[in-house]
C-alpha positions as a printed Julia matrix, in Angstrom:
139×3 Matrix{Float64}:
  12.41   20.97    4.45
  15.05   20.16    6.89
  15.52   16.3     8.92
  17.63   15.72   11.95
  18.58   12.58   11.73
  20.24   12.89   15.04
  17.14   10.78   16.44
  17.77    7.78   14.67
  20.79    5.74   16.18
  22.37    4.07   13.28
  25.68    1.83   13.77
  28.68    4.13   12.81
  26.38    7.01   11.81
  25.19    4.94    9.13
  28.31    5.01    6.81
  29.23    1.98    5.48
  32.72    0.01    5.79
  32.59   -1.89    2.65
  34.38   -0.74   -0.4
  32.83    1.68   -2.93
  29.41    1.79   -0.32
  28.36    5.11    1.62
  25.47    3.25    3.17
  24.4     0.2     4.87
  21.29   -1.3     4.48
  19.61   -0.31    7.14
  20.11    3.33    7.21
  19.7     3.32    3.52
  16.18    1.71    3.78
  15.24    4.6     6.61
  16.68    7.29    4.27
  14.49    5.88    1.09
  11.16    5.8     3.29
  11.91    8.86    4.76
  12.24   10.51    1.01
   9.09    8.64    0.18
   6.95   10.35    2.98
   8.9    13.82    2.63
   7.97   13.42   -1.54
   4.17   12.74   -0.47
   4.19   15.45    1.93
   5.6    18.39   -0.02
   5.92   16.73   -3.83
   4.45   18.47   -6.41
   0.7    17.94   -6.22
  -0.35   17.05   -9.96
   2.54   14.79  -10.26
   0.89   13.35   -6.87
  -2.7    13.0    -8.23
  -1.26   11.2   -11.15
   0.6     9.0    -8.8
  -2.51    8.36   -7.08
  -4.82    7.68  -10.5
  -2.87    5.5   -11.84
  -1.66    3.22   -8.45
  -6.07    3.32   -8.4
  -5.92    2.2   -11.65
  -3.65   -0.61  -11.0
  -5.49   -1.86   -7.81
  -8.8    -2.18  -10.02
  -7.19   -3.92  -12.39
  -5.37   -6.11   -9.67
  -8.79   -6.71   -8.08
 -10.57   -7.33  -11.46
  -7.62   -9.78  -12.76
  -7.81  -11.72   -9.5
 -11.2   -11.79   -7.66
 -14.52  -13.25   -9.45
 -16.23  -10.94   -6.6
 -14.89   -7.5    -7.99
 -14.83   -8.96  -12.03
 -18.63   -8.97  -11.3
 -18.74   -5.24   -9.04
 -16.75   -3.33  -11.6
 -17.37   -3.03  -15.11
 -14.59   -1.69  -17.49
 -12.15   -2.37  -14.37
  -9.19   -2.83  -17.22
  -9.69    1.02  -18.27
  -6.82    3.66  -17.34
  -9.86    6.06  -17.01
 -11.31    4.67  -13.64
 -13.3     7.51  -11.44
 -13.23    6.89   -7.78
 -16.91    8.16   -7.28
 -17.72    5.78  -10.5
 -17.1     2.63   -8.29
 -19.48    0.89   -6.83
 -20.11    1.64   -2.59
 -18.84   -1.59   -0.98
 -21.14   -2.67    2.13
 -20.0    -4.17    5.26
 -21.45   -7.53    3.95
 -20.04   -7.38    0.89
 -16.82   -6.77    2.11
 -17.45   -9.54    4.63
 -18.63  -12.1     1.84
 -15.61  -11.55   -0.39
 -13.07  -11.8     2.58
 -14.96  -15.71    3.33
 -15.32  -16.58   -0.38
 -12.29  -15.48   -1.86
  -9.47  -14.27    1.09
  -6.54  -12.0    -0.24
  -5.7   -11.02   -3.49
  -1.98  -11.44   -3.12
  -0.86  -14.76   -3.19
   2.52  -16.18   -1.57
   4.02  -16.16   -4.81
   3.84  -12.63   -5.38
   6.32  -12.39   -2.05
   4.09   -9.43   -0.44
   3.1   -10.83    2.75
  -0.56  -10.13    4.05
  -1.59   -9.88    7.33
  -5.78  -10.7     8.56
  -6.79   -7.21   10.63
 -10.24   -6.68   11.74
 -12.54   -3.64   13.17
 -13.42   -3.71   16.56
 -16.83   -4.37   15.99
 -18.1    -1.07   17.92
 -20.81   -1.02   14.9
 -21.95   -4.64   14.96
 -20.2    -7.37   13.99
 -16.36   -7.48   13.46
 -14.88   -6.72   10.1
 -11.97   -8.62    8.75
 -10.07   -7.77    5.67
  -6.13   -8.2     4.25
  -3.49   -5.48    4.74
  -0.44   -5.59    2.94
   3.17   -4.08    3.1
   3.19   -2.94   -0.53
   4.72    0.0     1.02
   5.89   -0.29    3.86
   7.04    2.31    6.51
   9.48    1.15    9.02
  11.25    3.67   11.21
């Protein structure tokens, strides 16, 4: 796989002027997302499907841990054996009655900010539900 990076304008090409540093942050940040998405695209796909288990398998047990709404949706959530098609189909009022009773799961303290998004409402009534920049993508 081969990147230009002539399309991204970085200060001084990106090279750093401190001592003992090839990058500064900014390019370096670019340069790590864009070796995230390039490892996504073309990585090796079992290591990928692992990757993907076991981040489900950590957002169960984040869900499970911190929300009295999915404790009582998911049973075994703590298990490192969760099946996608196992869990159960969450409605549009469901979703809609956790978002009012319980808000998001991340809290301030956990320094991941969230942000409130909703549908458009083309179906009915407006959704609303938490996005997060637990990886974030900024080029």
């Amino acid at each position: 796989m081969n990147f230009d990076f002539s399309a991204y304008p970085l200060h001084k090409g990106g090279y750093s002027g401190k001592p003992m540093t090839l990058l500064d942050p900014e390019p370096k940040a670019m340069l790590s997302t864009i070796t995230q998405i390039a490892l996504l695209e073309s990585g090796n796909r079992s290591a990928r499907e692992h990757w993907q288990h076991v981040q489900l398998c950590n957002l169960v047990k984040h869900a499970v841990q911190r929300s009295a709404f999915w404790r009582n949706r998911i049973a075994n959530g703590s298990r490192s054996d969760i099946d996608l098609a196992s869990l159960p189909i969450l409605t549009r009022q469901e979703l809609r009655q956790q978002v009012a009773s319980e808000g998001p799961l991340l809290r301030p303290t956990d320094g991941i900010p969230t942000d409130d998004h909703a549908t458009s409402g083309s179906s009915g009534i407006p959704v609303h539900f938490f996005v997060s920049d637990l990886m974030p993508i900024t080029m």
